[in-house]
C-alpha positions in Angstrom: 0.0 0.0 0.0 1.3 3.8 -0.3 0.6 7.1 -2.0 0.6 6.7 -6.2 0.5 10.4 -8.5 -0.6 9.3 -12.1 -1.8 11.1 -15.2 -4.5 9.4 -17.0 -6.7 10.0 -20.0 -10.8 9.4 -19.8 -12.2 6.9 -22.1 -15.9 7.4 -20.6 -18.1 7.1 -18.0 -16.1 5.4 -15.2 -12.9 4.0 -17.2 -9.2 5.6 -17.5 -6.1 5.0 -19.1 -3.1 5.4 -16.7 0.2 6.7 -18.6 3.8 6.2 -17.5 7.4 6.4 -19.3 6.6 3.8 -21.5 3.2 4.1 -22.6 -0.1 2.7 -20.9 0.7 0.9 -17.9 -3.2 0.1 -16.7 -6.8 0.6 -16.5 -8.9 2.4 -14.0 -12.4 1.3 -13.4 -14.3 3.7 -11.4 -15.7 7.5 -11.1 -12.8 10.5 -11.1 -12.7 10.8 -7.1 -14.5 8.2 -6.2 -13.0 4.8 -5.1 -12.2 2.6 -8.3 -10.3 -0.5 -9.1 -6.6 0.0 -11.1 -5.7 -3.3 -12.8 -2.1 -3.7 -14.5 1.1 -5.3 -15.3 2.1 -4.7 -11.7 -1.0 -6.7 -10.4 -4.6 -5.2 -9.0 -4.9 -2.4 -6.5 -8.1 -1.0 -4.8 -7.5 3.2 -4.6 -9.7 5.9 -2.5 -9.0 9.6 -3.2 -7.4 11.5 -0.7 -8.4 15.0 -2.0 -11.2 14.7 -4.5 -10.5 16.3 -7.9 -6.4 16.5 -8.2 -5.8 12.7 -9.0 -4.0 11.6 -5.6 -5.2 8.6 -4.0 -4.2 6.3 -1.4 -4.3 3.1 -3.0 -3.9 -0.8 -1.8 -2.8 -3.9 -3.7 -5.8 -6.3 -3.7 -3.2 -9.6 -5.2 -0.6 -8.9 -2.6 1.5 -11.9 -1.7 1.8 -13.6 1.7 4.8 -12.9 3.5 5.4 -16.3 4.0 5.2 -16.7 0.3 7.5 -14.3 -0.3 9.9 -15.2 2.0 10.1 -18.8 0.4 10.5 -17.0 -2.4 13.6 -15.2 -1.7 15.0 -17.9 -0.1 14.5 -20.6 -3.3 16.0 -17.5 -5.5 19.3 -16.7 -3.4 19.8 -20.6 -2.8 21.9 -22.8 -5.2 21.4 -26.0 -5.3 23.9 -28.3 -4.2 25.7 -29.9 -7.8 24.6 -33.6 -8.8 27.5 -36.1 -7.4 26.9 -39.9 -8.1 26.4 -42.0 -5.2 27.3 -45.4 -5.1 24.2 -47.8 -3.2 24.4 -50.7 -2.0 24.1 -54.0 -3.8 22.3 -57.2 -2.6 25.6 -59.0 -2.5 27.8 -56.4 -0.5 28.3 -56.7 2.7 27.7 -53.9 5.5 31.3 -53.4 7.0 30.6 -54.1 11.1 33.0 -52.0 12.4 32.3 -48.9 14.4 32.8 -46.3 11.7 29.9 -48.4 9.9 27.0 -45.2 11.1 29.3 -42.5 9.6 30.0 -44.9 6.2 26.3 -45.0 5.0 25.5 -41.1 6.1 26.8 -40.4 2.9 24.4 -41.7 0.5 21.9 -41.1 3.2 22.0 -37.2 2.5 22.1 -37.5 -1.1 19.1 -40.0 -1.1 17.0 -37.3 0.4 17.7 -34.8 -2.2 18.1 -36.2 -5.4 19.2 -34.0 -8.3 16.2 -33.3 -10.8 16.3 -34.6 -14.2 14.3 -34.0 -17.3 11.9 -36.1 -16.9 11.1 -35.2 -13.2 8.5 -32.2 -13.6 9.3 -28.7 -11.5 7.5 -28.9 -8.1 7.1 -25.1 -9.0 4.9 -25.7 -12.0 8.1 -23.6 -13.7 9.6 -24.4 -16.8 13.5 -26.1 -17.0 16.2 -24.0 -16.6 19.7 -24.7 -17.3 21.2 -27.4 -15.2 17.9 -28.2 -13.4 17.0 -25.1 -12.0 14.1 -23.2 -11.6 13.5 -19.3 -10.8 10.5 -18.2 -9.3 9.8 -16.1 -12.4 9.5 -18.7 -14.3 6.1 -20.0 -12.9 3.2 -19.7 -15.4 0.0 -17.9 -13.8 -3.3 -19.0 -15.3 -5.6 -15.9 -17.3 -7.6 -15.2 -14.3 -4.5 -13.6 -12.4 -3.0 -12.2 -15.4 -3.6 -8.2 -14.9 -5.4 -8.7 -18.7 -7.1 -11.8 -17.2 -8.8 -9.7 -14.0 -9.2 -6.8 -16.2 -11.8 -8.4 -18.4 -13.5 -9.9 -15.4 -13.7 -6.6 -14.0 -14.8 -5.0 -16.9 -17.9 -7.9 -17.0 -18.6 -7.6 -14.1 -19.1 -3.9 -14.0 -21.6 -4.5 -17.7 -23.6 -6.8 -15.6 -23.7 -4.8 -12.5 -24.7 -2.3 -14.6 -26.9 -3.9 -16.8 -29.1 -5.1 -13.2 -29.0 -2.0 -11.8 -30.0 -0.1 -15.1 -34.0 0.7 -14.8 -36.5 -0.5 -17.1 -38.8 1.9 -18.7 -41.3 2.0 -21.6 -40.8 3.7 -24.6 -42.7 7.0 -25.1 -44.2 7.1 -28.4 -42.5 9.8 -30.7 -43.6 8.9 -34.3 -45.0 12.6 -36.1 -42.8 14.5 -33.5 -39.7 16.5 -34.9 -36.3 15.3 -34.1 -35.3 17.8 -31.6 -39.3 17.0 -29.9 -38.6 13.1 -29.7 -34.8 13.4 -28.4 -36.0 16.0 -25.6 -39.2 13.2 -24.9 -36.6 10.0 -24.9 -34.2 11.8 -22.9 -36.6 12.9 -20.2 -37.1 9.1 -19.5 -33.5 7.9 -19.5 -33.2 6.7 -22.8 -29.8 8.5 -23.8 -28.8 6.3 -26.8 -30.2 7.8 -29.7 -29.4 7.5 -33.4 -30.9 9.4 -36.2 -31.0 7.8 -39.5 -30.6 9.7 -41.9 -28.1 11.7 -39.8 -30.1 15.6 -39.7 -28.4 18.5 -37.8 -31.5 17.5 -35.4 -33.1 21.3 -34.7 -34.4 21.3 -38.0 -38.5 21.4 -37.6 -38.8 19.8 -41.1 -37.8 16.6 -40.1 -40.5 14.3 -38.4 -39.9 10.5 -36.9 -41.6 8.0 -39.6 -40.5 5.1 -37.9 -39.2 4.4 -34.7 -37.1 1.5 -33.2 -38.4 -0.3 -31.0 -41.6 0.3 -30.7 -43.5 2.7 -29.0 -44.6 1.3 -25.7 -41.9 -1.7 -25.2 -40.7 -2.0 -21.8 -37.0 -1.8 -22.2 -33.7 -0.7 -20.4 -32.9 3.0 -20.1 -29.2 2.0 -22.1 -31.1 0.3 -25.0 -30.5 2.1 -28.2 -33.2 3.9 -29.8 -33.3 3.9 -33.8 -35.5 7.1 -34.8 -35.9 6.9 -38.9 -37.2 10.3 -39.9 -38.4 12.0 -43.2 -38.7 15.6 -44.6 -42.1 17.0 -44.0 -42.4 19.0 -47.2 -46.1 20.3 -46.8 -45.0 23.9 -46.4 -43.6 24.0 -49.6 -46.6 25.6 -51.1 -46.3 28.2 -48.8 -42.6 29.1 -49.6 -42.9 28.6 -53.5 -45.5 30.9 -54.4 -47.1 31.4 -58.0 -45.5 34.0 -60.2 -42.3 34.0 -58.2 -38.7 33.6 -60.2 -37.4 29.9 -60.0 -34.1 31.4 -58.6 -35.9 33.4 -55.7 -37.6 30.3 -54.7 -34.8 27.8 -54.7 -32.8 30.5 -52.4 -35.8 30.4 -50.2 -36.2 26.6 -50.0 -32.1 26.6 -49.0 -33.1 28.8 -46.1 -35.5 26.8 -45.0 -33.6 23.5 -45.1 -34.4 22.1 -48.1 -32.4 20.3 -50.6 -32.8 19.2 -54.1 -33.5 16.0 -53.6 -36.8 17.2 -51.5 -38.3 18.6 -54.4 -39.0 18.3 -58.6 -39.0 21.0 -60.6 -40.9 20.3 -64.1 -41.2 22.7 -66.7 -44.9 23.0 -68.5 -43.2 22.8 -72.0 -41.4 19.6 -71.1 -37.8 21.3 -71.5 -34.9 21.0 -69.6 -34.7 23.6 -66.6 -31.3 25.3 -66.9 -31.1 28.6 -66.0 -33.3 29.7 -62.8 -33.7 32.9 -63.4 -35.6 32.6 -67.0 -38.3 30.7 -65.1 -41.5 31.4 -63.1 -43.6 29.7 -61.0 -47.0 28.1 -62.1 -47.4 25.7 -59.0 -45.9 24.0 -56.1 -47.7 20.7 -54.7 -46.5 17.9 -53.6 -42.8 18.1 -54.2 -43.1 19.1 -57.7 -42.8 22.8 -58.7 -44.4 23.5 -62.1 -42.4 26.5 -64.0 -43.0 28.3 -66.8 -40.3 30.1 -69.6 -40.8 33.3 -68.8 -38.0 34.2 -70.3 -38.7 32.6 -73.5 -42.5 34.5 -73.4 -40.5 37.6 -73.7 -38.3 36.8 -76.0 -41.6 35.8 -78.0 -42.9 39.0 -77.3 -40.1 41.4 -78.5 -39.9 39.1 -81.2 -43.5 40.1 -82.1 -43.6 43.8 -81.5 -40.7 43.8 -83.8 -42.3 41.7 -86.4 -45.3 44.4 -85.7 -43.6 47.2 -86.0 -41.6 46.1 -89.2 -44.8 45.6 -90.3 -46.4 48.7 -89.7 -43.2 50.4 -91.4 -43.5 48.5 -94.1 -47.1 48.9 -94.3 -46.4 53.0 -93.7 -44.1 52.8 -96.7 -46.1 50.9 -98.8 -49.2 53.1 -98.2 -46.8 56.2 -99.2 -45.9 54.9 -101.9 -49.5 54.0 -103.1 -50.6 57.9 -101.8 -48.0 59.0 -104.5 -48.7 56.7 -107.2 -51.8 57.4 -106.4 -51.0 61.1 -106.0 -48.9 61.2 -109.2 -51.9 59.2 -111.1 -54.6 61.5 -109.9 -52.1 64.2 -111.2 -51.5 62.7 -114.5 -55.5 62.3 -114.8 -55.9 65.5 -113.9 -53.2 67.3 -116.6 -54.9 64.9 -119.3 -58.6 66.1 -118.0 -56.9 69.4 -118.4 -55.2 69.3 -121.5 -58.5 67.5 -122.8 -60.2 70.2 -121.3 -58.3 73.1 -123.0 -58.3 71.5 -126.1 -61.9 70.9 -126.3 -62.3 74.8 -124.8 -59.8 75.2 -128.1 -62.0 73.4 -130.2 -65.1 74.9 -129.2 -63.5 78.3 -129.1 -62.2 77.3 -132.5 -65.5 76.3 -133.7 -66.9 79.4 -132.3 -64.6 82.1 -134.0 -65.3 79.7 -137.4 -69.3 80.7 -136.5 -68.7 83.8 -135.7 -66.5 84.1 -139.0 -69.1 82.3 -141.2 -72.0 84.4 -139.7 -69.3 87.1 -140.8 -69.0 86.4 -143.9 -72.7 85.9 -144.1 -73.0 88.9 -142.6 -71.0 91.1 -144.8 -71.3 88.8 -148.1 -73.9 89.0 -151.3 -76.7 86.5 -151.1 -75.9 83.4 -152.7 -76.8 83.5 -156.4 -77.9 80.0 -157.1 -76.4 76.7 -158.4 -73.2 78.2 -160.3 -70.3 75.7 -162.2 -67.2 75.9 -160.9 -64.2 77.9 -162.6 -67.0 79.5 -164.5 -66.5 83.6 -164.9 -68.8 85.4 -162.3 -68.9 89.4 -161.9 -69.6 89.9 -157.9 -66.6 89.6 -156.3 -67.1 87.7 -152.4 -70.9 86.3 -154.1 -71.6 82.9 -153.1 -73.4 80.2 -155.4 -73.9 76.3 -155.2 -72.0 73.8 -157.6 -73.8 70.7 -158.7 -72.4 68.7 -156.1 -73.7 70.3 -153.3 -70.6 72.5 -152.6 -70.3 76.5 -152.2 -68.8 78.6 -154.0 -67.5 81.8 -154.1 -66.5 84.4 -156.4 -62.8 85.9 -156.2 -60.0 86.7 -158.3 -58.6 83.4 -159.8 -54.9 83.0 -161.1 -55.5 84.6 -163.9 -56.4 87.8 -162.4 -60.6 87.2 -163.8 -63.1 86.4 -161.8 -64.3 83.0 -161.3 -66.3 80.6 -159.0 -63.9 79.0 -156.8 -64.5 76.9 -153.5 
């Protein structure tokens, strides 16, 4: 027994690793200042703290040897034994001598009788191995597992799982199915039930993520250390109220991130059946259940520039071609109207033409002799400017002829 300073490292709840110069030189089984069980290489020792909370302890050795054991021990390791001399024994046919140093003549092989020299075929009283020239050490006695320091630690170690395991209370399961993760840990907790796993693994505040399954059941009467399997799934029935309608596909993914989501929560389908590539060309029609509808918005206004172009090329070529028609039109009506006008003045011509003919026949008729009567042409006549009527229907008149006479002439 005696005062022992170790450093240690924790590997848990009641279970230490003791260091030294070389490495790990044994286990501790037992609460940080609390009494506990040290088992080693340099046998078992039961330790109770002496100041709780700096490491020093007063500790005991539990396999100590008996002194007497000990003492045989030293003695049988700083003893040689006495070297192997042949002894000669007596034979049937030899006589005894009778004389009076007969008592000191057999003492002899008496003393070597009683110790006789070990060979290889006489096992070690020790249980030891052979050594060299018959002798045995008291190291070299073979303990059996149980008193090995790995031996008594694995007892130790069972027997502090079953202690545990009887004084570990039962309880039943609450039920947690529908609950969010961070609902059913704070719900299995509260009744002792520390061992939880989460499949698939969730950063375990997030509200979207509800048990679907639990393992085992709800209502089982089981130990506080069993280990509780919670399968959970992503509650996506508020995603119609984070996508709305007419929002930008970009906006809405952004918002879904925020809110925990991931791709693989959702669908996104397009109402043309193309490919979704670039967010931010695409609105929302729709969100229900897990599948976002989107429309190419982008495309509708590429579709519409495309037509107000083609609209207003249209209308320019339409303006232009009504210009041009207003000045064919324009240089037709123009046209028409010089020919009206040149028709015009040349029937005003002709009439005016006609006219000054009237005015020059009612003139002449005027001014001239009366007609004589039917006269032959080139015939002599005496009234110069009198008229007559051939034969044929034709007037004539009577002037000076090339001759210098007058005649009728038309």
């Amino acid at each position: 027994m005696g005062f022992r300073i170790r450093k240690s490292i924790s590997l848990g709840k009641g279970l230490r690793l003791n260091l030294g110069k070389s490495g790990v030189t044994s286990v501790t089984m037992g609460k940080r200042g609390a009494p506990h069980v040290t088992v080693g290489k340099g046998g078992t020792r039961f330790g109770t703290p002496i100041i709780p909370g700096t490491g020093i302890s007063y500790e005991t050795r539990l396999d100590k040897p008996s002194k007497k054991a000990r003492r045989k021990n030293t003695t049988m390791g700083s003893q040689k034994e006495p070297a192997y001399t042949p002894s000669t024994f007596p034979t049937p046919t030899q006589q005894l001598p009778t004389t009076s140093e007969q008592p000191m003549e057999i003492l002899a092989p008496t003393e070597v009788l009683q110790q006789p020299p070990a060979t290889p075929t006489t096992p070690p009283r020790d249980g030891g191995n052979g050594g060299r020239n018959g002798r045995h050490g008291s190291h070299g006695a073979k303990k059996p597992w149980y008193k090995r320091w790995w031996g008594i630690t694995i007892i130790v170690l069972l027997t502090i799982g079953v202690i545990g395991y009887i004084f570990t209370p039962s309880k039943a399961i609450p039920d947690v199915v529908g609950q969010t993760v961070f609902e059913a840990k704070i719900a299995l907790e509260k009744e002792g039930f520390k061992t939880i796993t989460v499949t698939p693994d969730t950063k375990g505040k997030d509200r979207k993520w509800k048990i679907e399954e639990q393992t085992p059941e709800a209502g089982q009467k089981e130990k506080t250390s069993t280990a509780i399997t919670l399968t959970v799934k992503r509650d996506n029935s508020d995603l119609a109220d984070i996508v709305k309608k007419g929002m930008m596909l970009d906006k809405a993914i952004n918002a879904l991130t925020d809110e925990g989501y991931s791709t693989s929560d959702y669908k996104i389908e397009s109402d043309s059946g193309k490919s979704v590539i670039l967010y931010s060309n695409w609105e929302i029609l729709s969100a229900d259940n897990g599948v976002i509808r989107v429309h190419n918005k982008a495309a509708d206004e590429e579709a519409a520039r495309k037509a107000e172009e083609e609209k207003k090329k249209a209308e320019e070529e339409a303006a232009q071609k009504a210009e041009e028609e207003k000045k064919a039109a324009e240089e037709q009506a123009r046209q028409q109207a010089e020919q009206q006008a040149q028709q015009q003045a040349a029937a005003e011509e002709a009439a005016r033409q006609a006219q000054q003919q009237a005015e020059q026949q009612q003139a002449q008729q005027q001014t001239a002799p009366p007609s004589i009567g039917t006269v032959r042409g080139g015939s002599f006549c005496s009234s110069e400017g009198s008229t007559g009527t051939s034969s044929a229907g034709n007037i004539l008149t009577c002037r000076v002829a090339s001759d210098g006479r007058l005649r009728w002439m038309k």
